[in-house]
DSSP file (Angstrom, degrees, kcal/mol; ACC not computed):
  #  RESIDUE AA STRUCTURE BP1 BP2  ACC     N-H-->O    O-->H-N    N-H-->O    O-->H-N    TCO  KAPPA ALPHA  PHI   PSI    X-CA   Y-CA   Z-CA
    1    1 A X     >        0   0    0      0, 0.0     4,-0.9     0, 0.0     5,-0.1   0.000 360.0 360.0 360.0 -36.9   16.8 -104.6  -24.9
    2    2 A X  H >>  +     0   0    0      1,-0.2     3,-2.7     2,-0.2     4,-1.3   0.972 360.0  47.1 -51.1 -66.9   14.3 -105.1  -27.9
    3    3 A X  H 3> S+     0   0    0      1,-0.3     4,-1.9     2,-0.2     5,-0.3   0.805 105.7  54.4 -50.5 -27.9   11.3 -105.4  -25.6
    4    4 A X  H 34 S+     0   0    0      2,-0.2    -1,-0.3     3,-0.1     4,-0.3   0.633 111.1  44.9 -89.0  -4.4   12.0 -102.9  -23.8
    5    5 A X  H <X S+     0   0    0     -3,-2.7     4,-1.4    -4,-0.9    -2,-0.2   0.914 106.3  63.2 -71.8 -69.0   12.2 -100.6  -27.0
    6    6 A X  H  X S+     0   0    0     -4,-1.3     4,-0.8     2,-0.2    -2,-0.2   0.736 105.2  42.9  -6.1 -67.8    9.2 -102.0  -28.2
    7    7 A X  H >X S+     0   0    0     -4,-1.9     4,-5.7    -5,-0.2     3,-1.1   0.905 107.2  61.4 -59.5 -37.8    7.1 -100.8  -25.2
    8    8 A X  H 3> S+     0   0    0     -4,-0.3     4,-0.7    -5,-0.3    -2,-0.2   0.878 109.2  37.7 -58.4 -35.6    8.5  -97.8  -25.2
    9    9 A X  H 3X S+     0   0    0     -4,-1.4     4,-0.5     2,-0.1    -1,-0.2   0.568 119.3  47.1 -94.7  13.1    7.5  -97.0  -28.4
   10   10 A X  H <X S+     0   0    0     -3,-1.1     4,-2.8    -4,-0.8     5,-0.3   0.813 104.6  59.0 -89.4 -40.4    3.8  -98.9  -28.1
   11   11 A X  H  X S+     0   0    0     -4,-5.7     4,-0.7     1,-0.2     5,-0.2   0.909 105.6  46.7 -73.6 -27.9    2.7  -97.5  -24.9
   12   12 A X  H >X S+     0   0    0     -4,-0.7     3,-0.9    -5,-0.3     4,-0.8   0.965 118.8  43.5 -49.5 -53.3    3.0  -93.8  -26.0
   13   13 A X  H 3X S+     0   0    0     -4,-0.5     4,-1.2     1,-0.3    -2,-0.2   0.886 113.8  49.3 -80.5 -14.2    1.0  -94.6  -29.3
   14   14 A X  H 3< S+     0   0    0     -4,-2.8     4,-0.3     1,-0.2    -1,-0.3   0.601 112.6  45.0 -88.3  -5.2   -1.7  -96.9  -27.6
   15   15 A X  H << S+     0   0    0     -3,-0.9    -1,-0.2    -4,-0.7    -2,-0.2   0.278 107.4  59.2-107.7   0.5   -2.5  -94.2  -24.7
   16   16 A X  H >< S+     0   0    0     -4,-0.8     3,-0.7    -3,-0.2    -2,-0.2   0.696 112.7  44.3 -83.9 -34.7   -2.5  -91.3  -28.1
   17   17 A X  T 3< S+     0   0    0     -4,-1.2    -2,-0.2     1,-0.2    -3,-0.1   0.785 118.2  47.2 -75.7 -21.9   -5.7  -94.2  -29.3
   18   18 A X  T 3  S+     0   0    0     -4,-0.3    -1,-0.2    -5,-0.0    -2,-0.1  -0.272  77.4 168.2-160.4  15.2   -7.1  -94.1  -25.7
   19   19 A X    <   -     0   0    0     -3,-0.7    -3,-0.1     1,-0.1    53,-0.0   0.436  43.6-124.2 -43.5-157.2   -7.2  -90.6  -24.8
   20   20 A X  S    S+     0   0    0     56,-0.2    33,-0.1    32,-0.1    -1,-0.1   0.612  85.9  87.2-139.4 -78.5   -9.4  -89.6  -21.2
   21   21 A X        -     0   0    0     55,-0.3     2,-0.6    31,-0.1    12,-0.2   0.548  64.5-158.1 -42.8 152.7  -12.0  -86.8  -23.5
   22   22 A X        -     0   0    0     10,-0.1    58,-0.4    58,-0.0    -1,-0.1  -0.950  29.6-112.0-135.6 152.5  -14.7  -87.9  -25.0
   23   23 A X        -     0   0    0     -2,-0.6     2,-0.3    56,-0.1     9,-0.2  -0.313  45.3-165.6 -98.9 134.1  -16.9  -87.1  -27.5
   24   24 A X  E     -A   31   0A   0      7,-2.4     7,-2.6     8,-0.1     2,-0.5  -0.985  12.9-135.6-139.1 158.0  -20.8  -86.0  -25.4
   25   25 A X  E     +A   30   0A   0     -2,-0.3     2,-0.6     5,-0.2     5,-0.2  -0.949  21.6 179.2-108.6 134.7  -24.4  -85.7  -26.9
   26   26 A X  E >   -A   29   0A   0      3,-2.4     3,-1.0    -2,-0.5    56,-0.1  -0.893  63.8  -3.1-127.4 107.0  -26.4  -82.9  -25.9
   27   27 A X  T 3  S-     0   0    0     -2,-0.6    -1,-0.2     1,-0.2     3,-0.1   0.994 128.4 -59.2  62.6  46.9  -30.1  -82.2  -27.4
   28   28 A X  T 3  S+     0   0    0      1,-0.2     2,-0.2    -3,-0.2    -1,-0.2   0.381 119.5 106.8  89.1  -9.7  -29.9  -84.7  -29.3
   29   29 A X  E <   -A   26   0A   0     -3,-1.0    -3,-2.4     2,-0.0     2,-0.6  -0.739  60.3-133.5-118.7 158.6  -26.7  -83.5  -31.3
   30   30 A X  E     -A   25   0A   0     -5,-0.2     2,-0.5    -2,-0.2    -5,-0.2  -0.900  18.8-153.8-132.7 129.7  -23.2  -85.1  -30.7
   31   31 A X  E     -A   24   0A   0     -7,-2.6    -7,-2.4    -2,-0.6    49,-0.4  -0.747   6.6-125.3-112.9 142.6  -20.4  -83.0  -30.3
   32   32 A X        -     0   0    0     -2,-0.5     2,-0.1    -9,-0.2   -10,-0.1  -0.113  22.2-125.8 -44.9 140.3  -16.1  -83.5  -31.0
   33   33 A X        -     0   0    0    -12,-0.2     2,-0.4    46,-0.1    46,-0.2  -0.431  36.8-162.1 -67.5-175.8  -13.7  -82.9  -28.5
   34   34 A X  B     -B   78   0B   0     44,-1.1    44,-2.0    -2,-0.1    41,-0.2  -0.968  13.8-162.8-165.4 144.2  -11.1  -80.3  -29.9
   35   35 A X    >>  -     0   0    0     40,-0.5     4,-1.9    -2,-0.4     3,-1.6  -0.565  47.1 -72.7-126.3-173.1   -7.8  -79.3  -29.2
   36   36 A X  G >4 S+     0   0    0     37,-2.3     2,-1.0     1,-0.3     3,-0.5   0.956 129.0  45.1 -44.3 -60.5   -5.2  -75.8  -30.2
   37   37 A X  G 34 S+     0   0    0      1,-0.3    -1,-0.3     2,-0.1    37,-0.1  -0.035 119.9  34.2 -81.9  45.8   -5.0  -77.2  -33.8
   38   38 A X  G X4 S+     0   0    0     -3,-1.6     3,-1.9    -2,-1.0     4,-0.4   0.534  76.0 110.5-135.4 -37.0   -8.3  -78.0  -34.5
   39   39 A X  G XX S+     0   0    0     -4,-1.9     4,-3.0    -3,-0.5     3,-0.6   0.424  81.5  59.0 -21.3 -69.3  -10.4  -75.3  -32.7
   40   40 A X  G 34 S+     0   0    0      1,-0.2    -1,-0.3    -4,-0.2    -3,-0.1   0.688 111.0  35.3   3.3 -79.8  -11.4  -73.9  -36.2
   41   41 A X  G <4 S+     0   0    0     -3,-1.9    -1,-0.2     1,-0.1    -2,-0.2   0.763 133.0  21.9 -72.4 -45.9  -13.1  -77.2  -37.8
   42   42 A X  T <4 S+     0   0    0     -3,-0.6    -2,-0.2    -4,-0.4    -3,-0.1   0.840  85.9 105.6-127.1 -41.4  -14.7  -78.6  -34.5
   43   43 A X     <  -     0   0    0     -4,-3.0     2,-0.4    -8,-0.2     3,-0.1  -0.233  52.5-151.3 -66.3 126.9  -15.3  -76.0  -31.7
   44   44 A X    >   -     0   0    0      1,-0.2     3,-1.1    -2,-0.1    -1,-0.1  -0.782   8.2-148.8 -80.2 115.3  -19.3  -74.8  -31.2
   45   45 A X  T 3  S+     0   0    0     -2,-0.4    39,-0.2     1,-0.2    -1,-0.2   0.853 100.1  52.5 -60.3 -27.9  -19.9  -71.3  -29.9
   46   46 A X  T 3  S+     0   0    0     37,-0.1    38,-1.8    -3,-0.1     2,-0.3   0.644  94.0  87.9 -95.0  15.9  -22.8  -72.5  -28.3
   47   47 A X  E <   -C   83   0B   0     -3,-1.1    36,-0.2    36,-0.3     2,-0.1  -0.746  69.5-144.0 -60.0  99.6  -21.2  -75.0  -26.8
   48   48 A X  E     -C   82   0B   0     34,-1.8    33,-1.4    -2,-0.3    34,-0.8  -0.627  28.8-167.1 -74.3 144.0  -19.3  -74.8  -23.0
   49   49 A X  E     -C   80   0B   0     31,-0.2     2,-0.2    32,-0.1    31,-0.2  -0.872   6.3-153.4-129.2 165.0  -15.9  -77.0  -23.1
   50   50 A X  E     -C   79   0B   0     29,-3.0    29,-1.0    -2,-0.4     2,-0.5  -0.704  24.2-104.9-119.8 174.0  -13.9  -78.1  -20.3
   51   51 A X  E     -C   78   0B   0     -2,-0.2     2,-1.5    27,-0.2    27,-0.3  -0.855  28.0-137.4-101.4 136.5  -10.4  -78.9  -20.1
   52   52 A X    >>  -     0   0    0     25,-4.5     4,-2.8    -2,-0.5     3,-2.8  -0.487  19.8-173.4 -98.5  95.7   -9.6  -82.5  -19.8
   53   53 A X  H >> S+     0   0    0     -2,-1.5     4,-2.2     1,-0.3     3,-1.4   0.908  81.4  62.2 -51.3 -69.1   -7.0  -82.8  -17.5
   54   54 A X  H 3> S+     0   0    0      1,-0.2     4,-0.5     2,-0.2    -1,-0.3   0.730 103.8  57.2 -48.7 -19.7   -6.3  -86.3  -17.6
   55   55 A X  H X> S+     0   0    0     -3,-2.8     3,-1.5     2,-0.2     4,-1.3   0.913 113.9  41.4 -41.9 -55.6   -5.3  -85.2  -21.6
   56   56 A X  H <X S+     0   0    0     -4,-2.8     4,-1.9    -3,-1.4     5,-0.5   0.915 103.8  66.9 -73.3 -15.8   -2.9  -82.7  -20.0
   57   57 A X  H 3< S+     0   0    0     -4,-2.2     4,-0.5    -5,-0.5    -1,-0.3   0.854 114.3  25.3 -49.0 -44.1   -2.0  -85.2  -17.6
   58   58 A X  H X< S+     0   0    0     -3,-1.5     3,-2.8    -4,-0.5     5,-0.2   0.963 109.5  69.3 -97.6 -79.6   -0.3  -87.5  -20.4
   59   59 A X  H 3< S+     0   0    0     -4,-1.3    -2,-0.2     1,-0.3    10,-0.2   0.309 107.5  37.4 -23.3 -49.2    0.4  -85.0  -22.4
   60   60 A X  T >< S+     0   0    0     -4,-1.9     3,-1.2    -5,-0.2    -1,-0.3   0.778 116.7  52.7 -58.9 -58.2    3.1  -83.7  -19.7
   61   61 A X  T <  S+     0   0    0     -3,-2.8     2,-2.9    -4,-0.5     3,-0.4   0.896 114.1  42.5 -63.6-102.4    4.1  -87.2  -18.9
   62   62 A X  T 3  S+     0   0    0      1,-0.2     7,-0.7     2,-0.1     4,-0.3  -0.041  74.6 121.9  -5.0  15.3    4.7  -87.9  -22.5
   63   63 A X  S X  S+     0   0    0     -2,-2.9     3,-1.5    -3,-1.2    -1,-0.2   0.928  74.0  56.7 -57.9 -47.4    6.5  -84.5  -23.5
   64   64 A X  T 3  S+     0   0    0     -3,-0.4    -1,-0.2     1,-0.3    -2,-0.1   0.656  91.5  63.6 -83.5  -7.2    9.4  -86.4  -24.6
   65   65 A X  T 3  S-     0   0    0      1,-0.1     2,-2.2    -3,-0.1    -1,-0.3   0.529  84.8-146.9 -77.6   1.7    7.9  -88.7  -27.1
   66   66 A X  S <> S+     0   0    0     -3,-1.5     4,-1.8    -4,-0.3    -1,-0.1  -0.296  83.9  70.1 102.5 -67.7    6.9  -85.8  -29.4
   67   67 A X  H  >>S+     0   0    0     -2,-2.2     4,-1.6     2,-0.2     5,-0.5   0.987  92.8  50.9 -33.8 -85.1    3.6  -87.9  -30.6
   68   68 A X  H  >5S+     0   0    0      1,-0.2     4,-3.1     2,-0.1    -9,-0.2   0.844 107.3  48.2 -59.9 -23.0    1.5  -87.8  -27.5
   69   69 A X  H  >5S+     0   0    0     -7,-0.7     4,-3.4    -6,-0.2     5,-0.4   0.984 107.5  59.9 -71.7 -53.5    1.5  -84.3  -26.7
   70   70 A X  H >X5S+     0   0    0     -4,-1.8     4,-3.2     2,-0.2     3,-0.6   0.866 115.9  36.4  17.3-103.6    0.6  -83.5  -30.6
   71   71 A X  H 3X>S+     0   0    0     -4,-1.6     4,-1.6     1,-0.2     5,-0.9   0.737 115.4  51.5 -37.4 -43.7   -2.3  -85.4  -30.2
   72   72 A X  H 3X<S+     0   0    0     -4,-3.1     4,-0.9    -5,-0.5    -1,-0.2   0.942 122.0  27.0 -79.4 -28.0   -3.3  -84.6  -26.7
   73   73 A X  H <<5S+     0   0    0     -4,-3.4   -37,-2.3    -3,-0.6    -2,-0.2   0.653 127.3  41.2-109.8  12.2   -3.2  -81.0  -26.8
   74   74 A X  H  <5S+     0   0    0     -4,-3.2   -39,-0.3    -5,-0.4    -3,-0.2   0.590 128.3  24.4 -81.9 -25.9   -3.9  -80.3  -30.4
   75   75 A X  H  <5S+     0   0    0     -4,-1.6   -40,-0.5   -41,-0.2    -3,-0.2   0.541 133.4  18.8-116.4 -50.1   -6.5  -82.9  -30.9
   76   76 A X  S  <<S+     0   0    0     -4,-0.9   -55,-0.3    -5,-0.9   -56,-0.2  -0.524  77.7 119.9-149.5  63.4   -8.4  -83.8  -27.8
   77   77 A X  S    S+     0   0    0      1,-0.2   -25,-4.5    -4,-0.1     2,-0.4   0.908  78.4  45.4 -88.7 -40.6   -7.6  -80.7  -25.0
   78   78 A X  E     -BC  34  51B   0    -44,-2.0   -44,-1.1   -27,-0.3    -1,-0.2  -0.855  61.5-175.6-103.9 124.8  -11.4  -79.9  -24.7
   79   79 A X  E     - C   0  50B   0    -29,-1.0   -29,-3.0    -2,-0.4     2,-0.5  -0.742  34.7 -98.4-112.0-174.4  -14.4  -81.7  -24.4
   80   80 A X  E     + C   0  49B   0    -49,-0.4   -31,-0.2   -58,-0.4     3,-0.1  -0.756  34.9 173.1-102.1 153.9  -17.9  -80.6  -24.4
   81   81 A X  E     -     0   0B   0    -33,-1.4     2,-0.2    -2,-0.5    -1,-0.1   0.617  54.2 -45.4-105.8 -24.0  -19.7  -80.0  -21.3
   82   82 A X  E    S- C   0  48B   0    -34,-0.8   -34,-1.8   -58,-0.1    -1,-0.2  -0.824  70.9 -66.2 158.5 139.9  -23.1  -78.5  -21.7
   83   83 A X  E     - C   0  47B   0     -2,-0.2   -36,-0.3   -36,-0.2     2,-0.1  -0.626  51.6-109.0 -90.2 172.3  -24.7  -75.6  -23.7
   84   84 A X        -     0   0    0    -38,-1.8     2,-0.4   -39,-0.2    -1,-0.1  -0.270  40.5-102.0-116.0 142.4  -23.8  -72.2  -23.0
   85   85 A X        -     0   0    0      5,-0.1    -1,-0.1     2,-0.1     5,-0.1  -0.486   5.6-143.9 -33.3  97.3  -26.5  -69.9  -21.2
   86   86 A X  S    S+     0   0    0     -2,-0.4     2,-0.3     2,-0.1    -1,-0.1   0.738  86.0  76.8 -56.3 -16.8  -28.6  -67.4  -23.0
   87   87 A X  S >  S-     0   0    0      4,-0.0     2,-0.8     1,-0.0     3,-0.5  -0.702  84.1-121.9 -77.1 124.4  -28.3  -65.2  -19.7
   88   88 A X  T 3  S+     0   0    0     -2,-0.3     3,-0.1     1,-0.2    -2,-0.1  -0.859  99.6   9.9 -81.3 128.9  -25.3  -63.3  -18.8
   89   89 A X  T 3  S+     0   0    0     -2,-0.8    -1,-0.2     1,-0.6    -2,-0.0   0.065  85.8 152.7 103.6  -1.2  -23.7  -64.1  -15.7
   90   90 A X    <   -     0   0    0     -3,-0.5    -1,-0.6    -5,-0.1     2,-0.3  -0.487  41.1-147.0 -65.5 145.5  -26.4  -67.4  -15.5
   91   91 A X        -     0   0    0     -3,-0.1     8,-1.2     2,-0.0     2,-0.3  -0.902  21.9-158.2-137.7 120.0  -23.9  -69.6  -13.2
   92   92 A X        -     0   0    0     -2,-0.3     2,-0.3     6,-0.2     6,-0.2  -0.800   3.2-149.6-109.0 154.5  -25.1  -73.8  -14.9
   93   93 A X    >   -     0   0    0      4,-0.3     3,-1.8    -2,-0.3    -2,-0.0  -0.943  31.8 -92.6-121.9 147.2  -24.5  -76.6  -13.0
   94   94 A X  T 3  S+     0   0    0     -2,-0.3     4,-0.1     1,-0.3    -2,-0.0   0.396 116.5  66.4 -36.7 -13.5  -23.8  -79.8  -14.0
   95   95 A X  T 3  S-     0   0    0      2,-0.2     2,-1.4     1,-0.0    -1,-0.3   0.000 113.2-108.5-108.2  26.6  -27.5  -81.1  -14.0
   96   96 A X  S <  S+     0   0    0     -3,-1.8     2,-0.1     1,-0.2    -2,-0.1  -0.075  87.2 110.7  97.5 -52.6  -28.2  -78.7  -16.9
   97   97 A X        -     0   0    0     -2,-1.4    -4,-0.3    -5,-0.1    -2,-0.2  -0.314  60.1-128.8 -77.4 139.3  -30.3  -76.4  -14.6
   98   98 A X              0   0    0     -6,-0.2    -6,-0.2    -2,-0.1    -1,-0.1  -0.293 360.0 360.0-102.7-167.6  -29.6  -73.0  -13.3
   99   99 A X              0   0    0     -8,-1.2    -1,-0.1    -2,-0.1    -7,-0.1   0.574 360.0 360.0-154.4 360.0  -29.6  -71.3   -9.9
């Protein structure tokens, strides 16, 4: 029964170390993901974020261990995608140019 305790409590904290967002550099500057409790400290207005789904993915999957959802949506919910448009209503696409 110990090993099987054991994983249970390793594989939640090694997939909290191993999260799916990632940190991206853009012009040269490199920007945090950020999650609900952090938003403050780390989110760039001039910044576009996405949601990182495979975060919510675990996050979900992991409700009951307390830990990983913390982390995943508090910590690492958003990453950054691309900087925001000086236009409003300019529609970006993922290869930076718009159209």
């Amino acid at each position: 029964m110990k090993p099987v305790l054991r994983a249970a409590v390793l594989l939640p904290a090694l997939l909290t170390l191993t999260g799916c967002a990632k940190e991206k550099t853009i012009n040269g500057t490199t920007y945090d993901v950020y999650g609900l409790l952090n938003a403050d400290e780390k989110k760039n207005p001039d910044i576009q974020y996405e949601v990182c789904w495979g975060n919510v993915v675990w996050g979900v999957v992991f409700v009951e261990t307390i830990v990983a959802p913390i982390y995943f949506f508090g910590f690492a919910l958003f990453e950054p995608s691309q900087t925001k448009s000086g236009v409003k209503g300019e529609i970006r696409h993922s290869d930076g140019g718009a159209r």
